[in-house]
Structures are given as C-alpha cells and as structure tokens.
N, C-alpha and C positions, 0 to 999 in steps of 0.2 A: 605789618604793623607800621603804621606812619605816625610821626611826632611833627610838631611843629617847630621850628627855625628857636623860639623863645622853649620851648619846655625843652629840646636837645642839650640844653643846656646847664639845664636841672639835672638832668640825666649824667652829663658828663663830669658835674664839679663831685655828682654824688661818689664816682667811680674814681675819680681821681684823688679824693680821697681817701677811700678806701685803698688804691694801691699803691697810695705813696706808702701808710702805716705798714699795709700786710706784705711789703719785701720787708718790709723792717725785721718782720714776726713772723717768715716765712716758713711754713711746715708743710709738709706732704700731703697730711690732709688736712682738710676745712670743714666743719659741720655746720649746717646749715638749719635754720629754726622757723617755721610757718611765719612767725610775726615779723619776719625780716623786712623791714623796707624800701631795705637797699636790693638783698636779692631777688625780692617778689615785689616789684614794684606797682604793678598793675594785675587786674586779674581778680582771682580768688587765692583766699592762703589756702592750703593742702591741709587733708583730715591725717588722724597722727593715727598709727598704727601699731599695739606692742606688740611687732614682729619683727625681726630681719632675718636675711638671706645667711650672715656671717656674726662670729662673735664679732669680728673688726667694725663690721656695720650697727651693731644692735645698740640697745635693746631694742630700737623701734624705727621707723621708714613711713616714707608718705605717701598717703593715697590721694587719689582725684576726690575732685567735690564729689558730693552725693546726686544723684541722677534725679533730675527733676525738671518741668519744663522751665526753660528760659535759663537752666544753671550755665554759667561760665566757667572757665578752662582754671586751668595753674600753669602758669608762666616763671623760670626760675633763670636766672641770670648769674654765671661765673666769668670772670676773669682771667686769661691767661697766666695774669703777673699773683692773681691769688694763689695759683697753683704752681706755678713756679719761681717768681720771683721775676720775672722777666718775660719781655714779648715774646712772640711764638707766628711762626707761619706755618701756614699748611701743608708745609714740604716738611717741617720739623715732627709731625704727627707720624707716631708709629703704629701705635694701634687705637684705639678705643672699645669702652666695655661696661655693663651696667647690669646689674640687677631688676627683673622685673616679674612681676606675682599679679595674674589677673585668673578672676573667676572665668569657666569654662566661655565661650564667643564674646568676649569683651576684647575691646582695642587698648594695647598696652602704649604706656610712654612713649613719645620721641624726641630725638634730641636736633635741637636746629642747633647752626652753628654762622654766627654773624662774622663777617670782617670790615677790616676798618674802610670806613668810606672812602671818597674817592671822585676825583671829574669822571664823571659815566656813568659812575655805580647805580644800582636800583634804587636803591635809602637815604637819597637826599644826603645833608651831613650823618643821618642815624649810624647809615650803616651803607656797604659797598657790595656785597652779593650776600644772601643767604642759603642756608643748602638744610638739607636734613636726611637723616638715614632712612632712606625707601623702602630697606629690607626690615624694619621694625612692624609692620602689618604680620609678616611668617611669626613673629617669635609667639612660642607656645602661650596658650591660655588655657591653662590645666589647675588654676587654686596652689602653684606648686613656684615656690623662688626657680628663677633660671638666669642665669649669668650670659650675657649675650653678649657677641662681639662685633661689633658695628662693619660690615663689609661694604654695604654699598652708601653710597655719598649722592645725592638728586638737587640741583638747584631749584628753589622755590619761589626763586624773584626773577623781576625781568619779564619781557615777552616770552613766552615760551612754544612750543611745546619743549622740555630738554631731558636728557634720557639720564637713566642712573649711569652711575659711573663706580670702579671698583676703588677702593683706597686709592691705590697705586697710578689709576687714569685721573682720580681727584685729585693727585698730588701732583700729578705733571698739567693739569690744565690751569691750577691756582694757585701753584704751590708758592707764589711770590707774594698772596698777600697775610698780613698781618691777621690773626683769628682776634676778634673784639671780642666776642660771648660763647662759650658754653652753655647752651638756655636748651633745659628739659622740659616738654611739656607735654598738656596733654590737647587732644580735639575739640576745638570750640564746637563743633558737630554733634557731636557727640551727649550733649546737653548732662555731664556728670558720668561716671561709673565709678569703678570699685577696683582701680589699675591699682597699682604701687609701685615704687619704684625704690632705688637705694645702691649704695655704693659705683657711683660714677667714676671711672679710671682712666686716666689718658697715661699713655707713654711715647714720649717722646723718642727720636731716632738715636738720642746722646745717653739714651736708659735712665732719662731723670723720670720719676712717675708722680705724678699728682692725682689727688682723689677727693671725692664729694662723699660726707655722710649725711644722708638726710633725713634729721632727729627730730623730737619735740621739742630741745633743748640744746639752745647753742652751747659749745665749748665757751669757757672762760675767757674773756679779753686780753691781752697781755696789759693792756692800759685805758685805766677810766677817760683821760681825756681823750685819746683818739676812737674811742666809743661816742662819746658824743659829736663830735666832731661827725661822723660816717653818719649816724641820725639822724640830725640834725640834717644833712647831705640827701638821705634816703629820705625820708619825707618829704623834702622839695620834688625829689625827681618820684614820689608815688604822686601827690599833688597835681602835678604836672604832668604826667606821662597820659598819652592818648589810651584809650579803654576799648580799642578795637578786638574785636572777637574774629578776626579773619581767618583764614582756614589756611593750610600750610601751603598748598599749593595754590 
C-alpha cells in the first residue's frame, strides 16, 4: 500500500489522535465497528455476522465482502498505544492469536504487521517493513471458529524473495523496531469470500495482553469530544488514503 507525502499525513493526525485520548481510556480490549473510519480507513467495511467464536468475543464478528467480480478486500488498522497504552517493539511480542471461521476451501484472514518508518525502510514516511503471518494459508477451513496462533512471521515489503521466519528468528531480526499497525486483512485476489474473523490477542513478553473485538457495534466512548475529534481525524485520513488493492506479497 503506498500513500502519498500530503495524504501520510492525514493518516498520521487521524492516529495521533486517537492515541493521545485512548491511553487516557486505556482498556485491554477495544471493539471495533465496520463504519470506523479511523480503523478502516480504505478498502471495503466488513459484512457483520451474529456469531462469535467466544462469549468474550460475541454476540457477533466480521466477515469479508461478499464474493463478486471486481469486489475489494477489508483492511483493519490497530495501534500499539490502543492496546496497551504505550509503544511496542517486536522483540516485546510474545505471542499472537485470533479467531477465524471460513467455509470449507476458502482463504481465511491475515494479519499484516507495519512498523514505524525509517531512512531505508520500504514505505516511504508510511511505514518501515511490513511482515504478515505465512502460516495463516494451513489454518483450517471447515465452517467451524478456530483459535490460531500466529507461528510464523514473512516480510512482504522490499525486494525480495525472503523466507518465513518463526516468532523467535522474527524477533531477533526486527526486534528493535517500533510495530505502527496491527492491520487484519483479507486477499484483494480473492475478489470477496465468506472468511470471518474475531477476537485478536497479542501478549506481550511483560504479560500485559491486549485484544480486538470485532462487532457490529462499537463499545461506548469514554468522551463525546474526543469522539469527534478521532472522526473528524478518520475522515481526513479515509479521504485521503490511497485505494490500492495490492496483494500481500
């Protein structure tokens, strides 16, 4: 995904907003609502589903668009500082984990992972490498919730060819940069399916855990104004954000 020098910018007042208020109103988890336009800034919004994996996660989870030609992906964008309250690097990561329910040979969810830019990086000011879980292709497509745990780690920017890597080799090759986004998504290839996805869990190596519910129905705001505020923010940067459909690798 490429943005431009002027829309980066959009992007970046929209997020810096958002986490100046949310250490304010820091909680463990966050739920997240289709019509977001802070965390779905580009893209298609996600079809809503009354099902989840978990009472924790329920009563409902999002699926991919509907399968059609020309359909576009769902792109979902989190924050370190929304999940914990504070930055994170990729040597602080302990595990990773997510929920995912796809009819029988359908391609489930993946989860890319951005860090902060950088002189050299691949993304411009966007962004500095991105990676995404390779091993998300195996996980089961049986109609059936399954709780997966992110094992291997594959950069998707830069010249490549570059091979997967397990947590552990991810964390010793990168472990020094800063993680920008949490972004679950699905295949612009893929032109729609009938994926779903729900309850996103990171746990850090200090045992703080953070988590994504992803409803039809954002949780309550702790404050009207800084709701507007993040809107107002997330508009500019859906406005602006580039509407590339690029494929992950």
């Amino acid at each position: 995904m490429r943005v431009s020098s002027s829309r980066q910018g959009f992007i970046a007042a929209a997020f810096v907003a958002l986490g100046i208020f949310s250490a304010r109103a820091m909680a463990n988890t966050i739920t997240l609502a289709p019509n977001d336009p802070i965390h779905i800034p580009d893209e298609s919004q996600p079809r809503i589903v009354n099902n989840a994996p978990t009472v924790a996660f329920g009563p409902d989870s999002w699926q991919n668009v509907a399968n059609s030609p020309g359909a576009k992906k769902v792109n979902a964008y989190v924050t370190p500082t929304e999940l914990f309250g504070h930055t994170v690097k990729i040597s602080d990561v302990s595990s990773i984990s997510y929920y995912t329910k796809a009819p029988a040979g359908q391609e489930n969810w993946f989860l890319n992972i951005y860090t902060d830019s950088f002189v050299g990086g691949d993304g411009g000011t966007f962004f500095g490498h991105r990676f995404f879980n390779s091993d998300y292709t195996g996980y089961a497509s049986n109609a059936t919730w399954h709780n997966n745990s992110v094992g291997l780690m594959k950069r998707s920017s830069g010249v490549g060819p570059f091979s997967a890597q397990t947590l552990t080799n991810w964390k010793a090759s990168f472990g020094s940069e800063f993680i920008k986004f949490f972004s679950p998504q699905t295949n612009s290839s893929l032109n729609g399916n009938n994926a779903q996805i729900d309850g996103l869990v990171v746990t850090l190596t200090n045992s703080e855990v953070g988590s994504v519910n992803f409803a039809g129905v954002a949780a309550p705001l702790p404050a009207a104004g800084w709701m507007g505020i993040c809107l107002l923010a997330g508009i500019a940067a859906m406005r602006g954000l580039h509407r590339g459909r690029r494929q992950i690798a």
